[in-house]
Every structure is written in C-alpha cells, then in structure tokens.
N, C-alpha and C positions, 0 to 999 in steps of 0.2 A: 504494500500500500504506500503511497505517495507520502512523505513526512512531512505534511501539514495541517493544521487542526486549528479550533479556536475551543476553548474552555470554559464553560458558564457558569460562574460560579453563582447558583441560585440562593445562595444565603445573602451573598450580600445586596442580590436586588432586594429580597424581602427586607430586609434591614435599612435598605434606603427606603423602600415604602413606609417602615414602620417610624425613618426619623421625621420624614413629611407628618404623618397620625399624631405624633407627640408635641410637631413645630406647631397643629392649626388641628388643637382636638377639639372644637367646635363647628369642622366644617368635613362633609364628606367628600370623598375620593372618588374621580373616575383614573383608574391606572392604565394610560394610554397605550396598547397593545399592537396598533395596526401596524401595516408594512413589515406581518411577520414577528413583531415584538423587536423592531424596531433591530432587524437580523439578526436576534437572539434563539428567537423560535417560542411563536405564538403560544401554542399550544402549553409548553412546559414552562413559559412564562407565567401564563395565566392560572396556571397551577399554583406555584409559588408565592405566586400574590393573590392566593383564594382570600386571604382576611383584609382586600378592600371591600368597599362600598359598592364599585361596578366597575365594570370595562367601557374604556372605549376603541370604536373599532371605526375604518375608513369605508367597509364595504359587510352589504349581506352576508356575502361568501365567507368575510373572517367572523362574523356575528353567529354564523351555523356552526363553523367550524369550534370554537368554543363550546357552542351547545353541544356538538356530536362528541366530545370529550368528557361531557359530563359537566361542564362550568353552569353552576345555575345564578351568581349574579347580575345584576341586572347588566342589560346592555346598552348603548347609545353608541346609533350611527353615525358620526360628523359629519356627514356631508347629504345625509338624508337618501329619502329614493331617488333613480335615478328613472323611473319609469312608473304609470300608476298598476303597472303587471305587477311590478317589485314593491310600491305601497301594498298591497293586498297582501303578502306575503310579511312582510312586515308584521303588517297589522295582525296577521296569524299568529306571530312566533312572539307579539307583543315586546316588541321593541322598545327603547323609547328609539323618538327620528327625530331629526334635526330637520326644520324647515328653514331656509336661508332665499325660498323666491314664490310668487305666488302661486304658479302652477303645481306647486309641491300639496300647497294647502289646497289646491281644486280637486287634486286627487284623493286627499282624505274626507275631502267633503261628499264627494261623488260615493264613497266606500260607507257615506254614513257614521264617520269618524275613528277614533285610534285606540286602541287597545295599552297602549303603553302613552308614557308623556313625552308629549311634546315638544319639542323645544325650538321654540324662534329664537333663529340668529339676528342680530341688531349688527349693522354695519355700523363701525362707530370711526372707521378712516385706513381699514388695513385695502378696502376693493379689495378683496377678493371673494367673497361670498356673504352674503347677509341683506336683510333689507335696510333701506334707510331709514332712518328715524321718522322723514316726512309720512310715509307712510304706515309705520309700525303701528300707529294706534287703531286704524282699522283693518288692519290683520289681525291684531292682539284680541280686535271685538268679536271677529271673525271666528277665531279660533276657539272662544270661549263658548259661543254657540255649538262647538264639538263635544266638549268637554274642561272639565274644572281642571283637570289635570295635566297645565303649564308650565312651561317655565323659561326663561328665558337666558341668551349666550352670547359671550360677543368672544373678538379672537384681539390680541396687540400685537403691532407690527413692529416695536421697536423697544418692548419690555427688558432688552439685554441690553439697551445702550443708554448708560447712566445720564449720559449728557443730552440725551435728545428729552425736551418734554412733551413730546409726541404724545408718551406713554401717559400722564397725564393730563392731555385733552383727550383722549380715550376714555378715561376712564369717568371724568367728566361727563362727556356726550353720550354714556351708559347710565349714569346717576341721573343726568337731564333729562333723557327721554323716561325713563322708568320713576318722575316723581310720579308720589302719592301713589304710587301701585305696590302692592303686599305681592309678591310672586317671588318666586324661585328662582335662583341666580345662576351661572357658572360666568366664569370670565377667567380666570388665573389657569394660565400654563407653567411650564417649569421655570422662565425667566422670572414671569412676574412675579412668583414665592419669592425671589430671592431680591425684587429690588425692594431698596427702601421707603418706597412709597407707596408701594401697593395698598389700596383699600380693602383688606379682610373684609369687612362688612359689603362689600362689592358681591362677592362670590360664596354661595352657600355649598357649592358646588367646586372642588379641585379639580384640575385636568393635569398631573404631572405626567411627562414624555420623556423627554432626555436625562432628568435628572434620576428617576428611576433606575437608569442602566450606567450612570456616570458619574453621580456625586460621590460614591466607591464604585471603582471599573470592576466591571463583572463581567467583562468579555477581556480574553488574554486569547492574542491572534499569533501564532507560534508556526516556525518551521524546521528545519533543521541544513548544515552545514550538510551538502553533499559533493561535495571535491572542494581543491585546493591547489590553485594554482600559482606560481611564481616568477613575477614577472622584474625583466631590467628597467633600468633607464631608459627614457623613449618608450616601450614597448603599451598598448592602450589596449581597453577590455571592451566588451560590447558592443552594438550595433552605432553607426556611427562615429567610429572611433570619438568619444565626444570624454571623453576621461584619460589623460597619457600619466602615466607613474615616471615621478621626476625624479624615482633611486629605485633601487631594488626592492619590492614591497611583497607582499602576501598576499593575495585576492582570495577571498572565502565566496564561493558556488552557493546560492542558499533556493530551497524551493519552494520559495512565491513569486508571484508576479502577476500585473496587472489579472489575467483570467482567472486570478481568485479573489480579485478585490484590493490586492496591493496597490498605492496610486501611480502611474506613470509617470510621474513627474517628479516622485521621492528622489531619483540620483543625482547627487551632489546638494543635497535640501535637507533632508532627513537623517538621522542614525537609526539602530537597530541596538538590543541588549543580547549582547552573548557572557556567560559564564558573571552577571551581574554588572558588567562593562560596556559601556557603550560603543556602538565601533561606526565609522560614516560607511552610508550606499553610495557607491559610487558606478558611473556610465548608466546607460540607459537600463530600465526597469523594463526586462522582458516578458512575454505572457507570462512564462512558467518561470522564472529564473529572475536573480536579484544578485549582485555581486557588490562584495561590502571590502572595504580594505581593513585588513586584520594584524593581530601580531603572532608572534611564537607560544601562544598561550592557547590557540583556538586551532582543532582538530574536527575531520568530519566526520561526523554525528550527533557534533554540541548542538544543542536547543537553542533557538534564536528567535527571541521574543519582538515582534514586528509591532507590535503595542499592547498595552495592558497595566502589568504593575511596575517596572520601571521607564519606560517610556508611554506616558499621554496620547490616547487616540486625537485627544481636541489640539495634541503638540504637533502630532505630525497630520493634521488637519489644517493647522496654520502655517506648514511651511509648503504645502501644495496648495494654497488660497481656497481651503473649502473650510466645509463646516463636519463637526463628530458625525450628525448624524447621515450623511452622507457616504461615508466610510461603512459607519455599521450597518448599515442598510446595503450596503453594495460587496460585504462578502458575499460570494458565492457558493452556489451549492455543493460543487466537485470541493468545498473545504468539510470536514469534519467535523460533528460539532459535540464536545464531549460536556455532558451536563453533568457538573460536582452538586451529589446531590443534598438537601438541605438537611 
C-alpha cells in the first residue's frame, strides 16, 4: 500500500466541540459537518460529536447520509431545497430548511407547509444568499401563516478581520430588521465566537465549522520518505529544473503530491516535519511525489508529517495564499484515512 494517510484524531474534535458548550453554555450548537466533515469524514465525525445540539449539512444527500448511520439529531440544511421535488422530501425526513429566496417558500406553501423549522436567511451584506431586509417582513408574515415554528439566520462576510467593521454593520442590520420580534436566532460561525465583539444575545443558535476540526488539529496528513537521492553543485530536482542545489545536498523522495491534496505550489514556500524537525520542499510539487532537502539524520521510511501537530495546516495554507479549509476539504480519497478512536 502506498505510504500515505491522514489520522483523525476524534477526541480532540469532540473536545473542541465541548470547549465551544463550556465558552456559550446558554446557546445551542449546530456542528457544521458538510463537505464531508469538512475532509475529515462525515459520517465518523458526526459520530463523535453525537453530544451537540444538531448538524448542519450543505445538501439532502449529506442530511440522509447521517440519518442512514443512525444520527438522530436534529438536522439543518444551509442552503435549503434546491427543487420543490427535494422540498417534499425534506419535508418527509422533517428537516429543519433554510429558506434564503422566495421561491423556496412557494414550494413549502404549495406542500401545505414544513415538518421541521424553518429558517429565513436575512441578507445582512455578505450577497451571497438571503433575502433583504426590505423584504423580510413579508416573508417572515408569510411564513408564519405555515407554521409557528421559525427562526431566523444571517451569515458575516468578514467576522475574521478584526479591523474591518463590516462585521458590525452586520450585525447591526440583523438587530435592525429583527426589532420587536421574539424569534429564534443563529448568526455566529467559527470566526464570529472568537471576535471580540460578537453579540451573544444575536445568536440562540451556534454554527461552528472550522474551529471544530482546528482550534486542536485533528487531522495529521503524513507520508513517508521513499528514496534518497544525492545531488552536487549545479545538479537541480524536478520538473522544471526550477530548484538547482548550490553544494552537495540530500534530496528526501516523499509520497505526496498535489493528487492527494498536497498544494502545488508548497516548493520553495513551505516545510515539512520529519523525525520532529523541520526540513524545506523544494522544486516542483509532483502528482504523486514531493522532494524536500534533508540532512544525514533522515532515512527512507521516516514518517513525514505534511501538516498537523508540528506544522499548521492554516501555516502552510498561508504560504500557498489559500485558506485551512481549502486544504482539508481537498484531501483526496486515494489518501487513507485512519480514525484514532475516542
């Protein structure tokens, strides 16, 4: 077998879950699960964090799939139906749905209403999904003609950027439009916990995602050393010749590469941990193959930690100009995926 894996260590998602319970033990949890569990692996994620409040999920498909595992908390679809075939079906398995435009809510009106709660999105400035304020209060009357059982959702577009007050007129034009109405809230993603001005009293309702899988890494993405080459002065490695070795050096053969989710762009950007040492990737980051310059310490078969506990998936997210979740989401299947169980 190929010697590549990633490792899941499932205690410490639930542990992250549980320090979120303890930060905001007056407000419940929905434990964001979609995209997979965010490449961890839906299913045994949702496992692990049986003691939230509810899941959420991006699509039907990962909403059954829980159910067919056995998951019986509640569920919320963010992005709602995508069809009034798929409201009906919904409305069977009693979901709650997100409705974010009005055709969403025609469909449930046509159905004779919902089985699970509702939940209006309020566009509050991200554009991207939600209705506008101008219109919210005659959807909100609209919906109520359904059923008593509402609640309402907005998303922030720039909850992780301390300096923008973006984040509060957001949260602002959620308080504004929602005076004098008694209803049921969500609004707080994983940034918004952590800035300092979040309005608790905003959100009855958590939605954590990233911090779940990364305020303790719980994904360790590992390969191993499979040759060892030795090169002079002059003499350059990989496609491109785009890396030349200015003395006699050690090339370490390691196997990842981009077709398991490694980034293309890590050579000459990034390091790697081998034997608790750090060592640089250098030349181009091949599908299958990654070459790192080494010293007289490292042999092949050693273990080489591409991120996790000593190198930051968000570190080597910031030196290929993306983001964590991007990464963890983009391992691939052909990797391994070894769940440490809780």
């Amino acid at each position: 077998m190929r010697p590549i894996w990633v490792d899941i260590h499932l205690d410490r998602l639930r542990d992250n879950l549980q320090s979120i319970q303890k930060a905001y033990p007056e407000q419940s949890i929905f434990s964001v699960v979609k995209a997979n569990g965010y490449g961890h692996g839906i299913t045994q994620c949702a496992k692990a964090l049986a003691i939230t409040d509810g899941f959420a999920v991006s699509s039907f498909e990962e909403a059954m799939c829980l159910r067919e595992v056995g998951v019986s908390n509640p569920i919320i679809l963010l992005e709602g139906a995508f069809s009034e075939q798929e409201q009906r079906r919904i409305k069977q398995q009693g979901f709650d749905c997100v409705v974010h435009r009005i055709e969403q809510l025609e469909w449930i009106e046509a159905l004779g209403g919902h089985s699970g709660r509702i939940w209006l999105k309020l566009n509050t400035g991200m554009n991207r999904l939600g209705l506008l304020p101008s219109e919210f209060a005659e959807v909100y009357e609209r919906a109520q003609a359904l059923t008593s059982n509402i609640a309402v959702m907005t998303h922030f577009a720039t909850a992780d950027e301390l300096e923008s007050s973006f984040f509060l007129e957001q949260q602002a034009c959620f308080k504004q439009t929602l005076k004098n109405m008694s209803v049921t809230t969500s609004t707080a993603n994983s940034a918004a916990l952590k800035h300092p001005e979040f309005d608790v009293n905003l959100s009855d309702w958590l939605r954590p995602g990233i911090s779940l899988y990364t305020d303790t890494p719980v994904m360790q993405f590992c390969a191993e050393v499979i040759s060892i080459q030795t090169l002079g002065e002059g003499d350059t490695v990989g496609y491109g010749q785009s890396w030349t070795a200015s003395e006699t050096t050690r090339i370490a053969v390691v196997s990842a590469g981009y077709g398991d989710g490694y980034p293309r762009l890590a050579g000459g950007r990034c390091e790697v941990s081998i034997q608790d040492r750090r060592y640089p990737v250098v030349g181009r980051v091949s599908m299958d193959m990654l070459t790192v310059e080494i010293d007289d310490q490292i042999q092949v078969g050693d273990t080489v930690e591409l991120w996790g506990e000593h190198i930051s998936v968000e570190e080597i997210a910031a030196q290929v100009q993306t983001i964590s979740y991007e990464l963890l989401c983009g391992v691939t299947e052909r990797v391994q995926r070894r769940y440490k169980k809780i």
